[in-house]
C-alpha positions as CSV (number, residue, x, y, z in Angstrom):
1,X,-2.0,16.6,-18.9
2,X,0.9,18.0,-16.9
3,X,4.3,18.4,-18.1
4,X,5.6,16.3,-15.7
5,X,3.8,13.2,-16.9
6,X,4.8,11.4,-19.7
7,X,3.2,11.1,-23.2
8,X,-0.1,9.4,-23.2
9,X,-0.8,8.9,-19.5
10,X,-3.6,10.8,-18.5
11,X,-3.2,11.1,-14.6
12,X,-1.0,10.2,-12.3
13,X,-0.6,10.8,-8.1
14,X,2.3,13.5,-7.2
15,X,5.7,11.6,-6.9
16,X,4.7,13.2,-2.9
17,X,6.8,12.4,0.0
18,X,4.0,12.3,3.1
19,X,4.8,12.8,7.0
20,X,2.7,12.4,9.8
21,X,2.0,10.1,13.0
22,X,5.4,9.0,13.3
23,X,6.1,7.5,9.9
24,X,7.6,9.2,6.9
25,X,6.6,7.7,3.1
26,X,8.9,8.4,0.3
27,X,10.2,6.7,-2.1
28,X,12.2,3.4,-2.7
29,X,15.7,3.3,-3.4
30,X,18.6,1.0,-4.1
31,X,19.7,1.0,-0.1
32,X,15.9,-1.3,0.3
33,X,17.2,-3.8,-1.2
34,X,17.8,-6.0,2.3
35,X,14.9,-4.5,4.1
36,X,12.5,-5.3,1.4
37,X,14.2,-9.2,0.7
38,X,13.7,-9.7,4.4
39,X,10.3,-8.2,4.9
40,X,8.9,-10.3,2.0
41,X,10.7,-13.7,2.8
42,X,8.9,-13.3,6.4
43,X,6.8,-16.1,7.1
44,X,4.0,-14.2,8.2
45,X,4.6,-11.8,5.3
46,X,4.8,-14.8,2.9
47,X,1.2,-16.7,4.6
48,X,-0.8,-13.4,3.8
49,X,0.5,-12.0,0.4
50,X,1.1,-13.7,-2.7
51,X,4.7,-12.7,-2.9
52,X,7.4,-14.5,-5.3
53,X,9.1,-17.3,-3.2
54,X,11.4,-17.7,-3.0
55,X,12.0,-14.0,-2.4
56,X,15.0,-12.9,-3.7
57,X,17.5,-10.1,-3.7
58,X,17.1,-10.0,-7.6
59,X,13.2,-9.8,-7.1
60,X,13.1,-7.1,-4.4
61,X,15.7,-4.8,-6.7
62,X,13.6,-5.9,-9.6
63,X,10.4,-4.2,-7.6
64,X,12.3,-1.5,-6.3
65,X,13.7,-0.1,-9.6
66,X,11.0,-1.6,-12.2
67,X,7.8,-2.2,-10.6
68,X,7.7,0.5,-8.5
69,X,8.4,3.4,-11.1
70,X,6.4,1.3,-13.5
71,X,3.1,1.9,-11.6
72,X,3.7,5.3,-11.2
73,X,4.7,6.2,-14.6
74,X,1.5,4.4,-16.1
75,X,-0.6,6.3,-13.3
76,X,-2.1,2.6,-12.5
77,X,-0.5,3.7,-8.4
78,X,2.1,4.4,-6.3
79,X,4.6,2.8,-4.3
80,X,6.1,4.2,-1.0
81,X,8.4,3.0,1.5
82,X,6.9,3.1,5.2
83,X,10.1,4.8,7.2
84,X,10.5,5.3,10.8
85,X,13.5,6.6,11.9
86,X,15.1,6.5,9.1
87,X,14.6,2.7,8.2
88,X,12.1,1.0,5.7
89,X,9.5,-0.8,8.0
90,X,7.6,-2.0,5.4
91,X,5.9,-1.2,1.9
92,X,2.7,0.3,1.3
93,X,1.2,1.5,-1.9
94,X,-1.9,2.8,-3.8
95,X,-2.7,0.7,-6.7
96,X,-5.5,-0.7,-8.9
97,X,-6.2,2.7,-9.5
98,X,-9.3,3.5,-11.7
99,X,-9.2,7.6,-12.3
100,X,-12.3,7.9,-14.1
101,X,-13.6,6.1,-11.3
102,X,-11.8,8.2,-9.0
103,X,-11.1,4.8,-6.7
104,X,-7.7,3.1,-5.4
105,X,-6.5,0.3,-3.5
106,X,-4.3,0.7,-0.8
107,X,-1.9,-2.6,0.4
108,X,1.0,-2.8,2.6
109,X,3.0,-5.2,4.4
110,X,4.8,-4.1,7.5
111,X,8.8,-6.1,8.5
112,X,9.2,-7.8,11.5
113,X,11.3,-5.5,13.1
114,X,8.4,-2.6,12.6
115,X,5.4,-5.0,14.0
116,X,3.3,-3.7,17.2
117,X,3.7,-0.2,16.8
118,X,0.4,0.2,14.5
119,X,2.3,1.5,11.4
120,X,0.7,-0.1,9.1
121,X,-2.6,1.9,10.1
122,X,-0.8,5.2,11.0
123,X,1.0,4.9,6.7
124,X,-2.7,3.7,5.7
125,X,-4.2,6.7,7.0
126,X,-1.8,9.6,6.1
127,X,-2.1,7.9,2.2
128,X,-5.5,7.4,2.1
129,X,-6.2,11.0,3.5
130,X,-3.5,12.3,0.8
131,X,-5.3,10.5,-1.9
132,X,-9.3,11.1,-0.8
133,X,-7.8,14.9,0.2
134,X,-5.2,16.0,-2.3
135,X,-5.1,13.1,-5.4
136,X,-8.6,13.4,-6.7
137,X,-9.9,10.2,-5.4
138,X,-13.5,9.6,-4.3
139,X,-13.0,6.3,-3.0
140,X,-10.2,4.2,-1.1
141,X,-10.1,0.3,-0.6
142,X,-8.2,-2.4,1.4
143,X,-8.7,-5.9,1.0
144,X,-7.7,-8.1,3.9
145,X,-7.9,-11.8,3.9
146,X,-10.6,-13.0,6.8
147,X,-7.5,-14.9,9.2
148,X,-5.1,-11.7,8.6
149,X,-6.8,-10.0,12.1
150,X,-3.7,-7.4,12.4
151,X,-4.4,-6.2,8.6
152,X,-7.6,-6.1,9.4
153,X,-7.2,-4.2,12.9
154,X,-5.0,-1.4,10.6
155,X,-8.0,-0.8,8.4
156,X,-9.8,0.2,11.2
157,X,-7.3,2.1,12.9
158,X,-7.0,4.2,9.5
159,X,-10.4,5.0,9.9
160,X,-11.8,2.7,7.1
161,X,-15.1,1.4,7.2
162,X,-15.6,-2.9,7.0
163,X,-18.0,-2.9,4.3
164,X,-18.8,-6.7,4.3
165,X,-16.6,-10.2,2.8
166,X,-16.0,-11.1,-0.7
167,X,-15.9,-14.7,-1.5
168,X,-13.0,-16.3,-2.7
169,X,-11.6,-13.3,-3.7
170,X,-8.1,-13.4,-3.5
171,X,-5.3,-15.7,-3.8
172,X,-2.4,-16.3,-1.1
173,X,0.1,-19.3,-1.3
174,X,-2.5,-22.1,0.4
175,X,-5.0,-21.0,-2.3
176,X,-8.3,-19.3,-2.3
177,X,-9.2,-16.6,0.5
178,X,-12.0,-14.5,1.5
179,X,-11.5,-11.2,1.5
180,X,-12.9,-8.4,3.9
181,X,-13.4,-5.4,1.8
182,X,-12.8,-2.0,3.6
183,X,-13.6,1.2,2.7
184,X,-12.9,5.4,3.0
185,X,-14.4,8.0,1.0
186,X,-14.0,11.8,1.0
187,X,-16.9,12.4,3.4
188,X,-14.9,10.2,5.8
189,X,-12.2,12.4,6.6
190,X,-11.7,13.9,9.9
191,X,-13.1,17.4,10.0
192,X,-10.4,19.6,12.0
């Protein structure tokens, strides 16, 4: 255990701030608040993640100064702002994290105002590099549900392989989805 964790947790990912690609991702601050309420209340962002609606200013700051640290104190994952420009353009993060395992999860959602410039694969990539390359991990997933094409169109783009559907594996606010499961591992990694 490293001095900079705290007592009892066994592993956690460097509190890192990544660049690459166009897109910075560090962490959340206080100044999210409105970027993060209005990315989550998005109707498209609402249809494909089970997000707290109504989503409220109270909720995003709750998530930005609880949740957030939370899962990065614990060492259960870690939550980054995507950032072009300067602005939050959405939310990605590394989570479900099994470090015995050596395997993570990687979700995102991506504002309306950063749509159609592929950042959600560009962020994808950079973290799950970081965390196949430099965290320890041996495995990377992202779950998409089967409709969400663009989430699914990221994976790809981040260089994840579609490993096949599981049923009814996730929730969203019309119920049950399917999930397509995506996957990276080490030997994935571009060779430079």
């Amino acid at each position: 255990m490293s001095a900079a964790q705290p007592a009892g947790v066994e592993h956690q990912f460097a509190d890192a701030v990544l660049e690459g690609a166009g897109v910075r991702l560090s962490p959340l601050g206080p100044g999210d608040v409105d970027d993060v309420t209005a990315g989550c209340r998005d109707e498209l962002t609402q249809r494909w993640l089970p997000l707290p609606s109504p989503y409220t200013h109270d909720v995003a700051r709750a998530f930005i100064e609880d949740i957030a640290p939370g899962m990065h104190a614990s060492g259960a994952g870690i939550v980054r702002r995507i950032e072009v420009g300067g602005r939050l353009c959405g939310v990605i993060d590394l989570k479900k994290t099994d470090w015995r395992a050596r395997t993570t999860e990687i979700g995102y959602w991506v504002a309306p105002w950063g749509r159609g410039r592929g950042l959600a694969g560009r962020a994808s990539k950079l973290l799950a590099d970081w965390a196949l390359s430099e965290q320890g991990m041996a495995r990377v997933v992202i779950h998409c549900a089967v409709g969400n094409m663009s989430s699914q169109r990221a994976a790809v783009s981040a260089g994840f392989t579609r490993e096949g559907v599981a049923r009814s594996a996730g929730i969203v606010h019309a119920g049950r989805v399917d999930l397509v499961v995506f996957g990276k591992v080490s030997s994935d990694l571009d060779v430079a």
